[in-house]
C-alpha positions as CSV (number, residue, x, y, z in Angstrom):
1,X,20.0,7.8,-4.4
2,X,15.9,7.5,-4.7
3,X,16.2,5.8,-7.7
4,X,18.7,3.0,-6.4
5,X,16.6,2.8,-3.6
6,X,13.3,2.2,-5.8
7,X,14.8,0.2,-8.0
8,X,16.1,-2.0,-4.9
9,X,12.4,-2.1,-3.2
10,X,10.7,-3.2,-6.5
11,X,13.1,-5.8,-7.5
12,X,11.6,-9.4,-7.6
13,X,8.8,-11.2,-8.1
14,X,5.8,-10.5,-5.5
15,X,6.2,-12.6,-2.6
16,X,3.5,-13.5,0.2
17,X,5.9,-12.4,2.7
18,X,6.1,-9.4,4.3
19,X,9.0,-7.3,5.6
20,X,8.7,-6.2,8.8
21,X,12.2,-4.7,10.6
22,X,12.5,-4.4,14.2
23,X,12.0,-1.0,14.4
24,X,8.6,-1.8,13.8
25,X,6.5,-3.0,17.0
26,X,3.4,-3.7,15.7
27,X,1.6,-4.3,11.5
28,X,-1.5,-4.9,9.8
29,X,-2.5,-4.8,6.5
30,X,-5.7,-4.8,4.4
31,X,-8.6,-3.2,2.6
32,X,-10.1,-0.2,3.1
33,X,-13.7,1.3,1.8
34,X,-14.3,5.5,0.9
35,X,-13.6,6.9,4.2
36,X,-16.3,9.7,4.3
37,X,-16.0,10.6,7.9
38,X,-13.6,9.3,11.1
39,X,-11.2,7.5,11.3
40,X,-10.2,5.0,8.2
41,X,-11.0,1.4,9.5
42,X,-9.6,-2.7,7.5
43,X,-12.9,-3.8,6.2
44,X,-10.9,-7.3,5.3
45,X,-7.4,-8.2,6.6
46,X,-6.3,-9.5,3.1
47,X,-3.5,-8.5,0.6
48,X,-5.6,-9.4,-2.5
49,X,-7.7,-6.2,-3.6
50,X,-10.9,-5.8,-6.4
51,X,-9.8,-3.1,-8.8
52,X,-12.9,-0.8,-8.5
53,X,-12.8,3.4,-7.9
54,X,-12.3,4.2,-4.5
55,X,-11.4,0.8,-3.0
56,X,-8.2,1.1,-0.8
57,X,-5.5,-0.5,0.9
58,X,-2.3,-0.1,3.4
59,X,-0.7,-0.6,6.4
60,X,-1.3,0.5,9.9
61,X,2.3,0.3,11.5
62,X,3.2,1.3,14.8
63,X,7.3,2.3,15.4
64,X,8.8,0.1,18.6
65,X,10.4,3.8,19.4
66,X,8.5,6.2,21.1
67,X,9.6,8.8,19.4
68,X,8.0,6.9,16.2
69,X,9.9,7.9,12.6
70,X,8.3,11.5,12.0
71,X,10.2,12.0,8.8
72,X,9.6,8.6,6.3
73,X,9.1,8.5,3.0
74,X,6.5,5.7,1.1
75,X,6.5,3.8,-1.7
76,X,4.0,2.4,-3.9
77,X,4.9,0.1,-6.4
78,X,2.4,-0.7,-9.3
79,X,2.3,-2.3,-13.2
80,X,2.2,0.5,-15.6
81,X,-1.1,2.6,-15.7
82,X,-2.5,2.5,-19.4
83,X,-1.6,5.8,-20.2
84,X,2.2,5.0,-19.7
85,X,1.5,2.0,-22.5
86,X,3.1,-1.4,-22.6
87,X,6.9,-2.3,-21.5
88,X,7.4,0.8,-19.2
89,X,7.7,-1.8,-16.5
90,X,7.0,-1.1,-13.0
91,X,6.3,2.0,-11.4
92,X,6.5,3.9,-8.2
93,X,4.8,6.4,-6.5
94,X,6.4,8.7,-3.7
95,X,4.8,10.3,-0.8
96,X,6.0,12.0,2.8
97,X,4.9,9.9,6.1
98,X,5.3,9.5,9.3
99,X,5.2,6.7,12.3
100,X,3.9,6.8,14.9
101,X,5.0,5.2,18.1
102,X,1.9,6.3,20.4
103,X,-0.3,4.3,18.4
104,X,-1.0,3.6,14.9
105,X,-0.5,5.1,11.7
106,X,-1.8,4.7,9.1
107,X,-0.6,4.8,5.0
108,X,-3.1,3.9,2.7
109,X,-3.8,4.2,-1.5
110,X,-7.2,4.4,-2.7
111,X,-7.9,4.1,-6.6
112,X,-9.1,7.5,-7.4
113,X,-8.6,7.6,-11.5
114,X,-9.5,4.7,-14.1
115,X,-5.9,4.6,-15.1
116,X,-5.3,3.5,-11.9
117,X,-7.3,0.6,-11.7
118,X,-4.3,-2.4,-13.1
119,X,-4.5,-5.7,-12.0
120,X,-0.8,-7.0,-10.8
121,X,1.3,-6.6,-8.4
122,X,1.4,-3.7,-6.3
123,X,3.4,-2.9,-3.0
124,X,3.7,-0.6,-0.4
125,X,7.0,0.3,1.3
126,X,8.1,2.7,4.0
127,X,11.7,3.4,4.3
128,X,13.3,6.0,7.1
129,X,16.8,7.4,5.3
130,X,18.3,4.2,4.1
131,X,16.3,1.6,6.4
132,X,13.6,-0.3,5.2
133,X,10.8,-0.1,8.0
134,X,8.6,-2.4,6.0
135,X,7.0,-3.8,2.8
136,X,4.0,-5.5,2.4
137,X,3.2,-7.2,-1.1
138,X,-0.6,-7.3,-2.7
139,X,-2.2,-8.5,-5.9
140,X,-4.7,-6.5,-7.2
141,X,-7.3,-8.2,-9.4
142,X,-10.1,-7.3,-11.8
143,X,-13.3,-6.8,-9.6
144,X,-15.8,-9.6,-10.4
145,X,-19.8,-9.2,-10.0
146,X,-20.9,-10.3,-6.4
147,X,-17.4,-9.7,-4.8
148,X,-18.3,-9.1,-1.3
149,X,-15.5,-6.5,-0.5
150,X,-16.9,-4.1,-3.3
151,X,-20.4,-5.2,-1.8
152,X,-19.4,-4.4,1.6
153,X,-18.1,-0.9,0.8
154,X,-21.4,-0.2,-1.7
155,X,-19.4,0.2,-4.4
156,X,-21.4,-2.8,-6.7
């Protein structure tokens, strides 16, 4: 059943919409620096992310319940890290969640390894059971010198 649903969630091309299902009241998405203390903050709203270590990005979501979705599962979708070599085709990543519907919550990935760092087509999707709470598409590209997000987070 995970698999179906993975391969569903991954299949076509990156789009610069996003899905966004009505159980979802309110959505942001963007770029994140090392969070070394509070709470994790955008430091750019933008879907388009420099491929350095510990650079971030996600989605704050808040559920239109009240209740929120306690109990979600996310995806990440991602080219094939280097150590998986060539024509593996696109990968996925699974982790527990939850939603809040107080206020926001927050899922976010941060580039922790080197094998990690592939330009391409990444996603993030949350999905509660069977229904897709959202999906929000970015392209992660090679970091070039003077990019003002890696500036911003001192990562340069």
């Amino acid at each position: 059943m995970r698999a179906l649903l993975v391969a569903a969630l991954g299949a076509g091309p990156l789009s610069a919409e996003t899905i966004q299902s009505d159980a979802i009241a309110e959505m942001q998405a963007g770029v994140i620096c090392p969070n070394l203390a509070g709470p994790v903050s955008f430091v750019a709203y933008t879907q388009v992310v420099p491929a350095v270590l510990g650079m971030g990005f996600g989605v704050r979501a808040r559920a239109a319940r009240p209740e929120g979705h306690p109990d979600v599962v996310a995806y990440v979708g991602h080219p094939p890290f280097a150590a998986n070599g060539p024509g593996d085709g696109t990968q996925t990543m699974i982790y527990d969640a939850a939603i809040s519907g107080q206020g926001p919550s927050g899922f976010f990935f941060q580039f922790e390894t080197e094998e990690e760092l592939v330009p391409g087509d990444w996603w993030i999707a949350v999905v509660d059971g069977t229904e897709l709470l959202y999906r929000v598409d970015f392209r992660v590209v090679a970091a070039s010198e003077g990019d003002r997000l890696v500036e911003v987070c001192g990562l340069g």
